[in-house]
TORTORDREN-231939 format. One line per 4 residues: number of its first residue (from 1); their letters; for each residue x, y, z of C-alpha. Coordinates in steps of 0.5 Angstrom, whole numbers. Example, Ala and Ser with C-alpha at 12.3 -4.5 7.8 and 13.67 -1.06 7.14 Angstrom:
<nodes>
1> as> 25 -9 16 | 27 -2 14
</nodes>
This chain:
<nodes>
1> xxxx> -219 40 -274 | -214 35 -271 | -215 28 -271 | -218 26 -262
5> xxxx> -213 22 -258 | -205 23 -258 | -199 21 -262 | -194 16 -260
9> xxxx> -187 16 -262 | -184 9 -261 | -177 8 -259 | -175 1 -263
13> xxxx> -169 2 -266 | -163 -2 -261 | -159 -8 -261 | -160 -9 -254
17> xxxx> -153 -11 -253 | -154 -14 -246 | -159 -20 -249 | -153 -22 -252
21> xxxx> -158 -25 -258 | -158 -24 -265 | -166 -23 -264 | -168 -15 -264
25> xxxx> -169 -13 -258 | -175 -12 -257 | -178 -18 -261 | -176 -22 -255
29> xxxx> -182 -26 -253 | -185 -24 -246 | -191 -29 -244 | -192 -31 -251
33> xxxx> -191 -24 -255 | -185 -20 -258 | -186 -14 -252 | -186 -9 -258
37> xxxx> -192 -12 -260 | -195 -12 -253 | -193 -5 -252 | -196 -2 -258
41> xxxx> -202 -7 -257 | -203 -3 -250 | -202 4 -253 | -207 3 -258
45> xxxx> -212 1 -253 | -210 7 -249 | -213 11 -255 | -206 13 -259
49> xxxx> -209 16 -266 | -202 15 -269 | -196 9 -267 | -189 12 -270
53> xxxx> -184 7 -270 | -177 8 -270 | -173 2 -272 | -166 1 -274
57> xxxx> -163 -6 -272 | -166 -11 -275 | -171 -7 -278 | -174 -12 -283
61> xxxx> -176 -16 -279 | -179 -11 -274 | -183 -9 -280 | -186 -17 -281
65> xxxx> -187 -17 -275 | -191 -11 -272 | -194 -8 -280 | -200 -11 -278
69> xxxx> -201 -7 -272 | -203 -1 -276 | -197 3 -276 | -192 9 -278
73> xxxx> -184 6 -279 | -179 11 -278 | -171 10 -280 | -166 12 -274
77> xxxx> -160 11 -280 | -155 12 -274 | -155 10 -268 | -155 17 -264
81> xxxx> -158 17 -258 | -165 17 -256 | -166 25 -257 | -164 23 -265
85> xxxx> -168 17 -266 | -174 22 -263 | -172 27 -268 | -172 20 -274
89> xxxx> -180 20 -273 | -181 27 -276 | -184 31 -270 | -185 38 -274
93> xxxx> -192 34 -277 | -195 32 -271 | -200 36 -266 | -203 35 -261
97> xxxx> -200 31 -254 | -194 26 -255 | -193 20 -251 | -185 18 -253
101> xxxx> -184 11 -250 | -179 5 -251 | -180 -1 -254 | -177 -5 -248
105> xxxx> -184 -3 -243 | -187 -10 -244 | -191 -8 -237 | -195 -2 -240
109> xxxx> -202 -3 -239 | -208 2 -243 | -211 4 -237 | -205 7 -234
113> xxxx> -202 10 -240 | -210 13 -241 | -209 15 -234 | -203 19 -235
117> xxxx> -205 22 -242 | -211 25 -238 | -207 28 -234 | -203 31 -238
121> xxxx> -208 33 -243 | -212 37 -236 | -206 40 -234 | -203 46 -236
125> xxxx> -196 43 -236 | -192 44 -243 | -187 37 -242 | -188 31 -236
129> xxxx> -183 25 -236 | -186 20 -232 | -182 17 -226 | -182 11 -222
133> xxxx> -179 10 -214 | -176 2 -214 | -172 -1 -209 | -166 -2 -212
137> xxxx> -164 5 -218 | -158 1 -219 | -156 4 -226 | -162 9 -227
141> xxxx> -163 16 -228 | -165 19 -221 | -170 25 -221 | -168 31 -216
145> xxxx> -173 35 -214 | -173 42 -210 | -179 43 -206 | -183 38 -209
149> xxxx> -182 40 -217 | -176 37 -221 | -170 41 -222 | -166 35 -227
153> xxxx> -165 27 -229 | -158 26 -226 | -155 19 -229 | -151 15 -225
157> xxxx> -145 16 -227 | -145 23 -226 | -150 23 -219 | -146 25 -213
161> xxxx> -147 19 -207 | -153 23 -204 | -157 24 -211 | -155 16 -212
165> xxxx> -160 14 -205 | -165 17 -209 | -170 12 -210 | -175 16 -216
169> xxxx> -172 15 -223 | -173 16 -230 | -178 12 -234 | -175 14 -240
173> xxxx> -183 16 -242 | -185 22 -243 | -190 26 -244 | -190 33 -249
177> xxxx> -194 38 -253 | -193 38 -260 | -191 45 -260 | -186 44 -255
181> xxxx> -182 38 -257 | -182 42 -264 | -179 47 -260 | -173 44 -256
185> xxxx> -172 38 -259 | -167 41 -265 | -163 45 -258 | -161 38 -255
189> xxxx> -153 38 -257 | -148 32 -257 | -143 35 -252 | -142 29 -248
193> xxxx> -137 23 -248 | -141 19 -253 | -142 24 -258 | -150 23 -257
197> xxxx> -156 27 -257 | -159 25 -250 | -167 26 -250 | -167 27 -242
201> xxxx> -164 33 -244 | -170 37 -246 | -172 37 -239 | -166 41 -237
205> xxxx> -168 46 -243 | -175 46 -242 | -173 48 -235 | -168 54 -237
209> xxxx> -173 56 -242 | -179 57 -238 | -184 52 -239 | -188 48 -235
213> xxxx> -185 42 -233 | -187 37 -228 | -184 29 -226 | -190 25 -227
217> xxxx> -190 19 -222 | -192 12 -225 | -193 5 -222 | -186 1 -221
221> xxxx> -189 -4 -227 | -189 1 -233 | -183 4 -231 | -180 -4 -232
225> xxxx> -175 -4 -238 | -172 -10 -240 | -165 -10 -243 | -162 -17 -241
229> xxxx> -164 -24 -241 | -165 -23 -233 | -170 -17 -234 | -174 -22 -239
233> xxxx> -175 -28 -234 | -178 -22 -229 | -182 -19 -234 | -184 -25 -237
237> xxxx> -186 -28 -230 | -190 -21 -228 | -194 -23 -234 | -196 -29 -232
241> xxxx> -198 -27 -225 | -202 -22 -227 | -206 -27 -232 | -207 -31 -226
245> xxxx> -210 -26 -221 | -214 -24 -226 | -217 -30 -227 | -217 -31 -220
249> xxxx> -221 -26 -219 | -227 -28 -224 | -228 -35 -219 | -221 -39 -223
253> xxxx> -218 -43 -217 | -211 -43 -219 | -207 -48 -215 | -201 -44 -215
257> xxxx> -200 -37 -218 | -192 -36 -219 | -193 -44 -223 | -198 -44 -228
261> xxxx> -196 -40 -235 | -204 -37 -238 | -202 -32 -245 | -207 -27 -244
265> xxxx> -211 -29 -250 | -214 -35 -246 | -220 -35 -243 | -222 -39 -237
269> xxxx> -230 -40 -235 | -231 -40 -227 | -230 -46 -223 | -225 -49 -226
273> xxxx> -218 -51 -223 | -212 -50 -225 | -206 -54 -223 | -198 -52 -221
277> xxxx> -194 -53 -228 | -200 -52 -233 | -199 -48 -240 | -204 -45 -243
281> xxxx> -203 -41 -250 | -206 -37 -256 | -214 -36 -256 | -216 -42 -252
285> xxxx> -222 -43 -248 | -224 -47 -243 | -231 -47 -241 | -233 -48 -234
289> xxxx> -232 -53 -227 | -226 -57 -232 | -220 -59 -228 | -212 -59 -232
293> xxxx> -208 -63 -228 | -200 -61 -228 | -195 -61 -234 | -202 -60 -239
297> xxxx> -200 -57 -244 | -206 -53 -248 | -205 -48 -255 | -211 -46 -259
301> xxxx> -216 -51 -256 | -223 -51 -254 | -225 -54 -248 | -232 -55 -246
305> xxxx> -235 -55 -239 | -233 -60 -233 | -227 -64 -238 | -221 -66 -234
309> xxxx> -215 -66 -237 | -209 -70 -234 | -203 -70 -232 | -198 -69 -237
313> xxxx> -203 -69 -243 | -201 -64 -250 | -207 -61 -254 | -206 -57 -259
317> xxxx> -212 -54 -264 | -217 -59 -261 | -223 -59 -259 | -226 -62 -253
321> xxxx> -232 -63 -251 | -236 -63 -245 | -235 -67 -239 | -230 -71 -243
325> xxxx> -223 -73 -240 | -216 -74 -244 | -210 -77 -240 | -206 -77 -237
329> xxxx> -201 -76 -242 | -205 -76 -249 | -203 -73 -254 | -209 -69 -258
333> xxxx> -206 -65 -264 | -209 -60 -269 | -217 -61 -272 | -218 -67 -267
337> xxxx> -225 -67 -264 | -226 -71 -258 | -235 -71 -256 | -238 -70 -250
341> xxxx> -236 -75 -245 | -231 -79 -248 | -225 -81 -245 | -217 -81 -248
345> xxxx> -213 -85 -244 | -207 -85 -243 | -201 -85 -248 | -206 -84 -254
349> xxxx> -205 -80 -260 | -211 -77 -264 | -209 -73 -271 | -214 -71 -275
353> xxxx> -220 -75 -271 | -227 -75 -270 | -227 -78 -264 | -235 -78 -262
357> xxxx> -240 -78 -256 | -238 -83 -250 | -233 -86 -255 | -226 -89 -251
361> xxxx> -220 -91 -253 | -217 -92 -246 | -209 -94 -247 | -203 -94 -253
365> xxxx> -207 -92 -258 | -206 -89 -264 | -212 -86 -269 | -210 -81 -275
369> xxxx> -214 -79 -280 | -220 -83 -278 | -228 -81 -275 | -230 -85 -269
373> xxxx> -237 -87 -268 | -240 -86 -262 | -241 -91 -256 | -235 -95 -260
377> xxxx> -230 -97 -256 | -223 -98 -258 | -218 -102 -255 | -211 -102 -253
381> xxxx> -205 -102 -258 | -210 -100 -264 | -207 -96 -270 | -210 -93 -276
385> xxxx> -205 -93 -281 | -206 -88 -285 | -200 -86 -288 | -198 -90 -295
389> xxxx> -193 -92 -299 | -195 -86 -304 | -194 -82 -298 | -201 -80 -298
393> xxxx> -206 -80 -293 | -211 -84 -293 | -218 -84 -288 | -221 -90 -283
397> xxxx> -228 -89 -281 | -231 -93 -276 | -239 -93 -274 | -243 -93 -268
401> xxxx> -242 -98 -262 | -236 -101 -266 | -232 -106 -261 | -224 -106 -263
405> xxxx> -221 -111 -260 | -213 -110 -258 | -208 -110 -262 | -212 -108 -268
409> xxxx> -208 -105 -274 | -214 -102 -280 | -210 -100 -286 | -213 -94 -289
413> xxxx> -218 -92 -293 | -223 -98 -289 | -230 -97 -286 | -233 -100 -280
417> xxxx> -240 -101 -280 | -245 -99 -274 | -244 -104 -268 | -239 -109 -272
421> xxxx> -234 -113 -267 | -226 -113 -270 | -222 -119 -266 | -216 -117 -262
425> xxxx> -210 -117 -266 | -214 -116 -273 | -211 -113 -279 | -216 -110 -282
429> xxxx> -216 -109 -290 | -223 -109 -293 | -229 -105 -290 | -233 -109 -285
433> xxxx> -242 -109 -285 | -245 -107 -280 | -245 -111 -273 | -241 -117 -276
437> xxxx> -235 -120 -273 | -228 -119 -277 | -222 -123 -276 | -216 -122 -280
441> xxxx> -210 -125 -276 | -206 -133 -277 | -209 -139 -275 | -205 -140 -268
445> xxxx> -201 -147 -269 | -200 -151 -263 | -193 -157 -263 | -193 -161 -257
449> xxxx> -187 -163 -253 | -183 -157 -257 | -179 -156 -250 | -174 -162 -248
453> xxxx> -176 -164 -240 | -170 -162 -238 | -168 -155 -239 | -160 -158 -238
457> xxxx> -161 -163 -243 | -156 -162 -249 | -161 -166 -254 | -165 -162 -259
461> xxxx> -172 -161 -258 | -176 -167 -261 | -180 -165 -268 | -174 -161 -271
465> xxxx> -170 -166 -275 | -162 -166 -275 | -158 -161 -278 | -155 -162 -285
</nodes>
């Protein structure tokens, strides 16, 4: 018994010569991920049983790439059209419904392909090709239909003027019985200037052969195919609009839909804004009621409820807890937790912190390998200085409730007790008890009558012996 759900056989095997790039064509990113990536992703979650992958160029890097997606790889050894790299996937073995798709669609989505495929699948249609009306069919296979059903896919190339005003084109998807493509596919020839065996001809041939052949038509999103660097930026665009409409839809105020860059793995709780200019990337979570201010930057965080993150700040693989505020401009970098209602000021830097509840550093700080104590509050120009002459890192712990004077430098490893003072511009070297007070800077020296009266004066100052 045949296995439920169609095969695809994926074409990825061009250069893609338009993108004037050394990258395989289809591992350019579009919102984040390669756009091989979201296509295979979109039609596995469209039901595909089977993904056979044609590569050709750059195929071990393909391969490194999309392996851990779960599919079959196929090598077109030559690049010969369209029609060869389908026949490269070895159709003979399939059964059932084939879905034939390129890998540059980055704006497929499930439901449509599933749409699609249902279609098909209640039809008694033995081949569709799948087409799409856009405004500007510049450069595209026009669809020419008598009397409603489709008669040829023209080229440009070969179209006459009135054929090139037709506005329906070839998607370059389709949609076959297994038996048919088996059937028709080894009678595509190569009699054409380029010397390439051209899939859009197996619709001619189903035509002259009696099948039941059909044009399907699509929305203008799934027919996008990226060929330049261009058609990339648009794409890419797309998918960032269409994140924030959904998220708009499930109570996210967003400021300004066509200038924020949300990747599709975010996930944002209802009530919370997001500012023009914000980019929020990988599996992050931002909970409810929080507000990112512009030019944020956020990748693999997680973020509670009501937290502010100002402006400029950058966060990557950091947790911060509710109704907590970073910024502006503060820098939280991997395995750095802020508590709940602590506040990160502007211009501070944390690595690797425990940063506890209430806690403040409000300004010019750096904190690295350290646990902060909740309630402390660390003053401006603080730096923990973990990294030593043995090029190894080492910890500063500071208690509960502990007040750091400004321009404190701890040379780590150094513990603080609960509710200690440090004096302001203290090197601390040695651990601290609870709730006493360090000072660790040089005794202030004061000379009088240092500075002549006169600031024309050519005498030296007063104190400090003649030259010899």
């Amino acid at each position: 018994m045949a296995k439920k759900g169609f095969s695809t056989i994926l074409l990825a095997a061009g250069k893609g010569t338009r993108m004037k790039s050394p990258l395989p064509k289809v591992l350019h990113p579009v919102a984040g991920q390669p756009m091989l990536v979201r296509v295979i992703r979109e039609i596995k979650n469209a039901g595909a049983k089977e993904v056979r992958v044609v590569l050709g160029f750059g195929q071990d890097l393909v391969k490194q790439v999309v392996e851990p997606l779960g599919v079959v790889f196929f090598q077109q050894k030559e690049q010969r059209g369209t029609g060869d790299a389908v026949r490269s996937a070895e159709p003979g073995s399939l059964d059932g419904t084939v879905l034939i798709i390129n890998g540059d669609h980055p704006l497929v989505e499930a439901d449509e392909l599933k749409t699609l495929v249902s279609q098909f699948e209640q039809s008694d249609w033995d081949l569709c090709v799948v087409t799409a009306t856009v405004k500007n069919p510049t450069g595209l296979g026009r669809i020419v239909r008598h009397n409603g059903e489709i008669k040829a896919i023209v080229e440009e190339k070969d179209a006459s003027h009135e054929t090139r005003k037709i506005r329906e084109i070839n998607s370059g998807i389709y949609l076959v019985r297994a038996e048919v493509l088996q059937e028709y596919l080894p009678k595509i020839k190569s009699q054409n200037q380029q010397g390439e065996f051209y899939l859009t001809d197996i619709i001619s041939l189903g035509l002259q052969g009696g099948a039941r052949v059909k044009a399907l038509a699509a929305s203008r999103s799934l027919a996008f195919g990226v060929n330049s660097q261009a058609e990339l930026a648009t794409a890419t665009g797309a998918i960032y609009r269409r994140k924030a409409r959904r998220l708009m839809d499930s109570g996210v105020v967003v400021i300004d839909p066509r200038a924020v860059y949300v990747e599709d793995e975010v996930k944002i709780g209802e009530g919370s804004v997001i500012y023009p200019g914000v980019t929020i990337k990988g599996a992050t979570e931002i909970g409810r009621f929080c507000v990112i201010e512009p030019q944020a930057f956020l990748n693999q965080c997680k973020v509670g409820d009501s937290v502010q993150i100002k402006v400029g700040s950058y966060i990557e693989a950091a947790v911060v807890k509710d109704r907590a505020q970073v910024g502006p401009y503060a820098h939280l970098r991997p395995e750095t937790e802020i508590g709940e209602e602590a506040k990160v000021g502007n211009f501070v830097e944390l690595k690797k912190v425990n940063f506890g509840d209430r806690a403040k550093a409000s300004h010019l700080t750096y904190l690295g390998d350290a646990e902060i104590g909740a309630d402390t509050n660390i003053g401006c120009g603080t730096i923990t200085c973990n990294y030593a002459v043995d090029r190894k890192k080492y910890k500063t712990v500071i208690g509960k409730d502990v007040f750091v004077g400004s321009d404190t430098q701890f040379i780590a490893p150094v513990t603080i007790g609960d509710g200690a003072v440090i004096a302001s511009g203290s090197t601390i070297t040695k651990d601290v008890p609870a709730r006493a007070l360090a000072v660790a800077r040089g005794r202030q020296m004061t000379k009088e009558n240092y500075k002549p009266k006169s600031s024309t004066a050519s005498a030296k100052p007063s104190g400090l012996g003649k030259e010899k």
